[in-house]
C-alpha positions as CSV (number, residue, x, y, z in Angstrom):
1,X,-4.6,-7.9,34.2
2,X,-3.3,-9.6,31.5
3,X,-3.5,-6.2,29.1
4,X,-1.6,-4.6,31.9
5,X,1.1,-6.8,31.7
6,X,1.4,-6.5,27.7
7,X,1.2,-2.5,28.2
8,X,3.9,-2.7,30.7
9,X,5.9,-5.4,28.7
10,X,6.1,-3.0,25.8
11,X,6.7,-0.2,27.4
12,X,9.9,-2.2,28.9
13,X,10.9,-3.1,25.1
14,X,10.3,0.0,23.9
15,X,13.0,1.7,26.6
16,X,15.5,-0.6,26.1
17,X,15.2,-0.5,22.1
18,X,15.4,3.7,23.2
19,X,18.8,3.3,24.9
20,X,20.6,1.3,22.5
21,X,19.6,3.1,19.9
22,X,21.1,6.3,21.9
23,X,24.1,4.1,22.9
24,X,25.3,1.9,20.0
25,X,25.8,3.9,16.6
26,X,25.4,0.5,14.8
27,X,21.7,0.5,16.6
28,X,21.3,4.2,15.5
29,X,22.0,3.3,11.5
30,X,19.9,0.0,11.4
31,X,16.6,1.9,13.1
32,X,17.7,4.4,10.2
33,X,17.9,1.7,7.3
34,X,14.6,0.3,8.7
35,X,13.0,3.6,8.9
36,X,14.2,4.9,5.3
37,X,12.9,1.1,4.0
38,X,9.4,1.7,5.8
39,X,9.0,5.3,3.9
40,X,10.1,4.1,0.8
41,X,7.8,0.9,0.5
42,X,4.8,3.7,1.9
43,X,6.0,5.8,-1.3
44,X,5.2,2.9,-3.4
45,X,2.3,1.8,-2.2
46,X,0.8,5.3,-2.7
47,X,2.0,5.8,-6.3
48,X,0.8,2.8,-7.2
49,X,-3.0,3.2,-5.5
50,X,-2.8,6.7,-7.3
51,X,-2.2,4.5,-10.8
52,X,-5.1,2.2,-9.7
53,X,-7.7,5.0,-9.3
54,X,-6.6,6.6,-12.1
55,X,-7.1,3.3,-14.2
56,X,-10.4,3.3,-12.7
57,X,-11.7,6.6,-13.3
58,X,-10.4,5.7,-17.3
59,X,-12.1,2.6,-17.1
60,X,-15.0,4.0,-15.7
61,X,-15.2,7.3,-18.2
62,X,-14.7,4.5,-21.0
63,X,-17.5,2.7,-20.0
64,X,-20.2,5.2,-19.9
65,X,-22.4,5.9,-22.7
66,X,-21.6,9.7,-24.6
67,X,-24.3,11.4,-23.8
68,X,-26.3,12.9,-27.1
69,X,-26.5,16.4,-27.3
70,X,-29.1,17.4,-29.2
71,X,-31.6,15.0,-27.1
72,X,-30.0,17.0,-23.8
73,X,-31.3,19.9,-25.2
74,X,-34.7,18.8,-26.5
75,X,-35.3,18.0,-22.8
76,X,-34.4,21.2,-21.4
């Protein structure tokens, strides 16, 4: 009962965020400041896990041994 009530209780706050967002134009450009925030911090976290995984894969090229080949080819 207690889930119910949350579920209800946000769908309540979630239709009255809804119609002052439609109503009040200040509503309307702060949900659009929050929204263009929220995209630009995802941006930035993705660029910078892309740098970390490239920084791995370097570290991870640098660390393994180059591989010899003339005993690759004696073992063929």
């Amino acid at each position: 009962m207690k889930k119910f009530f949350w579920l209800v209780a946000g769908i309540a706050a979630g239709a009255v965020v809804a119609k002052q967002v439609r109503e009040n134009p200040k509503a309307k450009a702060l949900l659009d400041d929050a929204i263009s925030l929220a995209k630009e911090f995802g941006n930035e976290a993705k660029q910078g896990f892309e740098e970390r995984v490239a920084e791995l894969a370097a570290e991870e090229q640098a660390a393994k041994p180059a591989s010899d080949p003339a005993s690759d080819s004696a073992s063929k």
